[in-house]
Every structure is written in C-alpha cells, then in structure tokens.
C-alpha positions in Angstrom: 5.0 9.2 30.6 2.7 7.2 28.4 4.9 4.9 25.4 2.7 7.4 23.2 4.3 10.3 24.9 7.9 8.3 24.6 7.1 7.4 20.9 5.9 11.5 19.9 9.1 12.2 21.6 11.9 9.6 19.3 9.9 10.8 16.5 10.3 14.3 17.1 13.9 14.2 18.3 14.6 11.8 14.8 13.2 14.8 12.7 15.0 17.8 14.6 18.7 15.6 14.2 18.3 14.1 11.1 18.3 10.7 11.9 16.7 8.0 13.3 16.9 8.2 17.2 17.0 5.0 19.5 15.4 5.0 22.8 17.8 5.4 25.6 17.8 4.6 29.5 17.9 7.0 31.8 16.9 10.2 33.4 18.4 12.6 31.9 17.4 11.3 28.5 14.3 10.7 30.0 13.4 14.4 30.4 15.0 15.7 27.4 12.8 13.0 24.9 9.3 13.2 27.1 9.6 16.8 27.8 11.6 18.9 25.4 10.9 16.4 22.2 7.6 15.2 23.2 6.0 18.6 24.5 8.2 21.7 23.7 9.0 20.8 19.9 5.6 19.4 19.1 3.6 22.6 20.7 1.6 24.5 18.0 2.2 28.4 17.0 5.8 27.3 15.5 6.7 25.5 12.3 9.7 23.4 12.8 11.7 26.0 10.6 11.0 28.8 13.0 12.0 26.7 15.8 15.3 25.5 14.0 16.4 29.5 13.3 15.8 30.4 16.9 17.9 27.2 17.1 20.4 28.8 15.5 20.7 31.9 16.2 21.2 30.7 20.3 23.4 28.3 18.8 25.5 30.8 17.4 25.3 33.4 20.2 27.0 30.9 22.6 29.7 29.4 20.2 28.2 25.8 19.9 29.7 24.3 17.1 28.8 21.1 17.1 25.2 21.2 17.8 25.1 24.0 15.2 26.2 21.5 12.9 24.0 19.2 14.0 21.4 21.8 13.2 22.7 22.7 10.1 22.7 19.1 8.4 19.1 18.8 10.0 17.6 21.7 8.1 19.4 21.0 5.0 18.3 17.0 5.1 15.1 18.3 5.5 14.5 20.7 2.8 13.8 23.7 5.6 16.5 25.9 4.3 18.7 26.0 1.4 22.3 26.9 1.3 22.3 30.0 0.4 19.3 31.2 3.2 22.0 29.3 6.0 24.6 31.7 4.4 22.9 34.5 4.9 21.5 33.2 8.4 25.8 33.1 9.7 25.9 36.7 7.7 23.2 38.0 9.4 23.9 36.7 13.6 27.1 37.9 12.4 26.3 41.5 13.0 24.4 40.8 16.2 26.7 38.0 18.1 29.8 39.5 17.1 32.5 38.5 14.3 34.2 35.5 16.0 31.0 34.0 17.2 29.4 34.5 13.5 32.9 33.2 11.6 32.5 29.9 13.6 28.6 29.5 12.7 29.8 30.6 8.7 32.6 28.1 8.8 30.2 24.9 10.1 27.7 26.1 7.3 30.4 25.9 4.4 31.8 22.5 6.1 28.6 20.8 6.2 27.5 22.0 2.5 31.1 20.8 1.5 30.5 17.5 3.4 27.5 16.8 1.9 28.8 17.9 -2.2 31.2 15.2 -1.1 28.9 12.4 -0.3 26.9 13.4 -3.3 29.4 12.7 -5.8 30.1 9.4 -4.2 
C-alpha cells in the first residue's frame, strides 16, 4: 500500500476510536489499517454514524463489551449521538438480541456516560 493509503487508514482508525492512533508493525495491523480503515470505513454511501450503529448493533448481538465501549465513547466524543439516542439504541437491540445481550450493551452505555460526568467535573 501507498503511505497515502497507510496515512487515510491512521486517520480513519483515529476518528472511529476516538483517539489518536500510532502506526504499528505488522501484518495483521497491516490489513486491518490499509484495508478495513483505509478502504471499508472511508467507502461512500455511509455516514460514519450509520456505520458506527451497524457497529453497534453487531457489537451488541455477539456480547462485545469492550469494543462496544470503545464505540460508545467514540460516538459520544464525536458528537454522532447523544446520550439519550445510545439509550434508546441498548433499549432497542434489546428486543432483538435478547435481554442479557441488551443489559450488557445498556450497562457499558450508562458506564461510559458516568465515566465521562466524572472527568467532566474534574
């Protein structure tokens, strides 16, 4: 891949986390920047809110909690959705991934807005 390629990539993968990404060596992180960051994320047809529900809504149908998290701060940080639209998001999936699946996505959403009402008042 070109360093354009590698660059669209960090920059994508820096705005979908919520943070500034570093470049990393290897092959795995390789594929996953110049593919997936660089290619899939960037592709038109999708606003980076769509992409992040879908996000979600996977997220919470297979239990991830951490990346949900992840997620969750990300969309926050970046204005995409408020905190009431991620509580109805987790109400929602609720209904459609089941209740244990939807209770773990709800509980991530109330610790991250709690996390970041914290580091606010700090």
């Amino acid at each position: 891949m070109t360093d354009e390629t590698r660059q669209r990539g960090l920059d994508m993968m820096s705005k979908v986390y919520g943070w500034d990404m570093p470049d990393r060596p290897g092959e795995f992180f390789r594929y996953t920047l110049d593919h997936l960051f660089a290619d899939i994320w960037t592709r038109p047809g999708l606003e980076m809110r769509d992409r992040r529900l879908m996000l979600l809504g996977l997220l919470a149908a297979q239990g991830i909690e951490d990346l949900a998290e992840v997620q969750v701060t990300a969309a926050l940080k970046n204005g995409e959705l408020t905190e009431d639209q991620l509580r109805e998001i987790a109400v929602f999936l609720t209904h459609y991934v089941g209740w244990p699946l939807g209770t773990k996505l709800y509980m991530t959403v109330e610790k991250v807005i709690a996390r970041r009402k914290k580091e606010a008042k700090e």
